[in-house]
N, C-alpha and C positions, 0 to 999 in steps of 0.2 A: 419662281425658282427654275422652273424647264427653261422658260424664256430668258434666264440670264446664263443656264448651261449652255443651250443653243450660239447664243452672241459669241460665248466664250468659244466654241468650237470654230464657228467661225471667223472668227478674229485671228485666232491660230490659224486656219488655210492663208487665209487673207496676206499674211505675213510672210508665211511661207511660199509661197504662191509668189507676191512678192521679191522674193531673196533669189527663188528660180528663174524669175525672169530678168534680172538684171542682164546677163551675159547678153540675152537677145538686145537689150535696149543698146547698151554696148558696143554690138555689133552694128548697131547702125551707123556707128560714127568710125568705129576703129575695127574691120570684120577681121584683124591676124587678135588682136587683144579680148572680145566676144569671143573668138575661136579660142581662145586658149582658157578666158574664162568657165568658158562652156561644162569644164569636169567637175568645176562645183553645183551643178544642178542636182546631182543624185541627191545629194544631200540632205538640203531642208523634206524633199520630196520623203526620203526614205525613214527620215526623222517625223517626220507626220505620220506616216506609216505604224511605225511600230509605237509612237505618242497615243493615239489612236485606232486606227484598224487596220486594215489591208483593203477590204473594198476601197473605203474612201482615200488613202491611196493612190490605188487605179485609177480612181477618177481623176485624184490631181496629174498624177502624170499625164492620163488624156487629155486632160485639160489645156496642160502645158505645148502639148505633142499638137493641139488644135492652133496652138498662137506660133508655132515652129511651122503649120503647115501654110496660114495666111501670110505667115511674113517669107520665107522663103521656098515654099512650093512643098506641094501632095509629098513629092520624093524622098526630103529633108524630113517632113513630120512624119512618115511613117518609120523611117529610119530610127529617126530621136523616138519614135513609142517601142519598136523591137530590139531596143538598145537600151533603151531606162528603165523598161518593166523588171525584166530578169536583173540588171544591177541592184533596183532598189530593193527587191524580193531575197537579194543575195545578203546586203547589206542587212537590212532585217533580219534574216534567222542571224546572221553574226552576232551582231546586237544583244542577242536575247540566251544565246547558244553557251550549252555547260561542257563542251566536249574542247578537247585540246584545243588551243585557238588556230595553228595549222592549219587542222583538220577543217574547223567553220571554213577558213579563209579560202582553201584549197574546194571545198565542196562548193565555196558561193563562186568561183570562180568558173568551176567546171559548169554548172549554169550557166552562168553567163555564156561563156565558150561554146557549150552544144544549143543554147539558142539563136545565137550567132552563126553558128554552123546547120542548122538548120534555115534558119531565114535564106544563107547564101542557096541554099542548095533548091528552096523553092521558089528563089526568085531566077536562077541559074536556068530552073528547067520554064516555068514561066515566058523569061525572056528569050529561052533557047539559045544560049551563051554556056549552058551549062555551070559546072561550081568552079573551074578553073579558066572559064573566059571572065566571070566575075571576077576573078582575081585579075587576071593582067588586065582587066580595062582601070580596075585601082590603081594597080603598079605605075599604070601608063597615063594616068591622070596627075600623079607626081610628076613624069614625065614631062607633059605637057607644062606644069610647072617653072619645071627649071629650064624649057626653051625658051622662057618667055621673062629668064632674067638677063636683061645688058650687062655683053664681059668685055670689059676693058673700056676704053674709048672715056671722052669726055662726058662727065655725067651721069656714068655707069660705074659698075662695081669692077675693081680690076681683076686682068685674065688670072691672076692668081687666088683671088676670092671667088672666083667665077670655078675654078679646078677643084678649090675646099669642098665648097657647097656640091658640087658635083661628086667629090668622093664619098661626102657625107652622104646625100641622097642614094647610092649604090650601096653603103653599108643597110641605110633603113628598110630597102625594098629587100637584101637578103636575108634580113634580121625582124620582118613588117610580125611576123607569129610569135616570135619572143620577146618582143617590148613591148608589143600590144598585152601578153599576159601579165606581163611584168608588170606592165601600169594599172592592171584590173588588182594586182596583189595587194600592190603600194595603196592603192583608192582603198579598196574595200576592208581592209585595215585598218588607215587611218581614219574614215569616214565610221566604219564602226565603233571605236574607242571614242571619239568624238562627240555620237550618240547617246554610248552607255554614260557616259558624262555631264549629257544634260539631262540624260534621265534620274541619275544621281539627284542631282542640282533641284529640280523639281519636286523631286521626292525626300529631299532635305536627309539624305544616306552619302552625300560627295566626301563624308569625311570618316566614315566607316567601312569603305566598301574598298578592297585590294582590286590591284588591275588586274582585271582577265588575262589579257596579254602579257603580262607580267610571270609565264607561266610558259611562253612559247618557247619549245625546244625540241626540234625536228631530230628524230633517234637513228642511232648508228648507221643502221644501212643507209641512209642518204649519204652518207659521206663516199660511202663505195657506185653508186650513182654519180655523186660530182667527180669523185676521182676518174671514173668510167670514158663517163662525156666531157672531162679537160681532155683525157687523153685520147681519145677520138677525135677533138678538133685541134689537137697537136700534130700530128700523124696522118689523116687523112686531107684531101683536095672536093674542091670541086662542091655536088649537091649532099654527099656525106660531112660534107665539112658545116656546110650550112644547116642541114637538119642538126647535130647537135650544138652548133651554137645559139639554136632556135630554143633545143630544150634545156640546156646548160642558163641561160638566160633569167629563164623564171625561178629555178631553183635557185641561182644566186642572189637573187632577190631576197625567195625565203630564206635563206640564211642574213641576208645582207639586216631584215627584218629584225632577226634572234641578235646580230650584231648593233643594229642601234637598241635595243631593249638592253641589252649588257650595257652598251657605254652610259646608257640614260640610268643605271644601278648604279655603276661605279663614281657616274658623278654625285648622288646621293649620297653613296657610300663615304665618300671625302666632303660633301659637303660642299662643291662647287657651286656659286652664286649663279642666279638664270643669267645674269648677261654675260658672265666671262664664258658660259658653255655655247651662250650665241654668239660670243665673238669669236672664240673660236671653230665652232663649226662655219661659222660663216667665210672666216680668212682663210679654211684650208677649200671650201667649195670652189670660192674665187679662183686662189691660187692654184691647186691642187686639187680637182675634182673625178678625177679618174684615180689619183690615188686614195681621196678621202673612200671613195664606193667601192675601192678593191679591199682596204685596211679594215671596213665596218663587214663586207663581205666575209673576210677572215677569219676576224675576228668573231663571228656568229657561227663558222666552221670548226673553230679549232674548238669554240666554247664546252663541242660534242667530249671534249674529251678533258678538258680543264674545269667544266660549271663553275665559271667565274661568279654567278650568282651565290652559289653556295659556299666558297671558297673565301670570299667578301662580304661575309653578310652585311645586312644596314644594323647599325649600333641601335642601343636602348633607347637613344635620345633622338633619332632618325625616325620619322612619320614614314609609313607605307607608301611606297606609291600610289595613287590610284588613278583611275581614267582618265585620258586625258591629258 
């Protein structure tokens, strides 16, 4: 009986383990598509975690952080370990966590954030670059990037795809703190709900149990904060302008978050079929994706003051939503 819980334990890493390393295999053949694969590694990782323990865990991650060091150097796997530990640990209490969901997401974030911010600042003084030479050698590594794309000319990208990408690459480097949070919000959110789902799933409760997140609703004073810092980067120039678009970023996130949790109610609420809500989500991202992310943003703003959830309940005949 040990000897077949044993197999079982292992067979789950093995899988998981597995699922984390694809990105790397990935990257062998395609390293922009590995690279971009790369943000689902937390995942299986954090999801074994909280399945079974935290130590073991740790391990997998080092584990993983040990195949990150042989395939692309010391620099890379220690990176990928001060960078997955604190996510998955973030992820994990989310997961598991009875407090506003916000509040998880905002605390596993700030983790992440001052381990992050710690790691720069020891490898800052280490290198003797300090915590803002570390930065602009990042900056300047994009940099180096975009020298090294052909504009215009035969066989290259033209000089006006060549100016895009160049304007693009200047908004990322003054915006590199507020989309970096932003994306740690989006992760650890979805990765969390994701979890609790197949924790559901396993534990045969997927159809008894309400979304956590089905509960997210960030309170009044935040609205006098986004109001604050819109109107700080309407008004001001320069590195005042950049600091609050840095912080104005992630908050609208959090709300952008409270705004798809409403439209995924509403479409419940009426009973929308899953692919007409993927096709339409998908034809305004296409078409319309700056307005799709400002109207869900909004719409998770204005909710502070409408609770569309409440306003719209789901009918007698409407199943709960749950995880997932």
């Amino acid at each position: 009986m040990l000897e077949a819980s044993h197999k079982g334990i292992i067979s789950l890493w093995l899988r998981l383990l597995g699922f984390a390393l694809i990105p790397l295999s990935v990257q062998a053949f395609s390293p922009p598509l590995g690279g971009a694969l790369a943000v689902l590694i937390p995942l299986p990782l954090a999801y074994g975690m909280k399945r079974r323990n935290v130590p073991e865990g740790m391990t997998a991650v080092a584990a993983v952080a040990l195949v990150v060091s042989v395939v692309q150097g010391v620099g890379p796997g220690l990176y990928f370990l001060v960078e997955t530990i604190p996510m998955c640990l973030g992820i994990y209490w989310v997961s598991g966590s009875n407090r506003q969901p916000y509040i998880s997401v905002v605390m596993a974030v700030g983790l992440v954030a001052a381990s992050a911010l710690a790691a720069l600042v020891i490898y800052g003084a280490v290198s003797g670059e300090g915590i803002s030479g570390v930065y602009e050698k990042t900056l300047n590594q994009m940099g180096l990037m975009m020298k090294s794309l052909p504009s215009g000319g035969t066989g290259g990208i033209s000089a006006e795809d060549s100016a895009r990408i160049a304007w693009l690459l200047e908004i990322w480097k003054r915006m590199l703190v507020g989309i970096w949070l932003s994306t740690l919000i989006l992760l650890i959110s979805v990765y969390s709900s994701v979890i609790r789902r197949w924790l559901q799933v396993s534990e045969g409760t997927a159809g008894d149990t309400p979304n956590y997140f089905s509960t997210w609703a960030l309170p009044f004073p935040f609205v006098g904060v986004f109001v604050g810092l819109a109107f700080m980067v309407l008004v001001s120039k320069g590195t005042i302008r950049d600091v609050g678009l840095n912080a104005l970023l992630p908050l609208a996130t959090l709300y952008g978050v409270q705004g798809m949790l409403v439209m995924g109610h509403l479409f419940a609420r009426y009973s929308l079929p899953l692919f007409l809500r993927a096709l339409v989500l998908a034809f305004l991202a296409m078409q319309l994706p700056m307005a799709l992310m400002l109207t869900i943003a909004l719409l998770g703003l204005f909710d502070t003051w409408f609770d569309f959830r409440r306003r719209f309940p789901l009918g007698e005949g409407t199943a709960p939503p749950s995880d997932g």
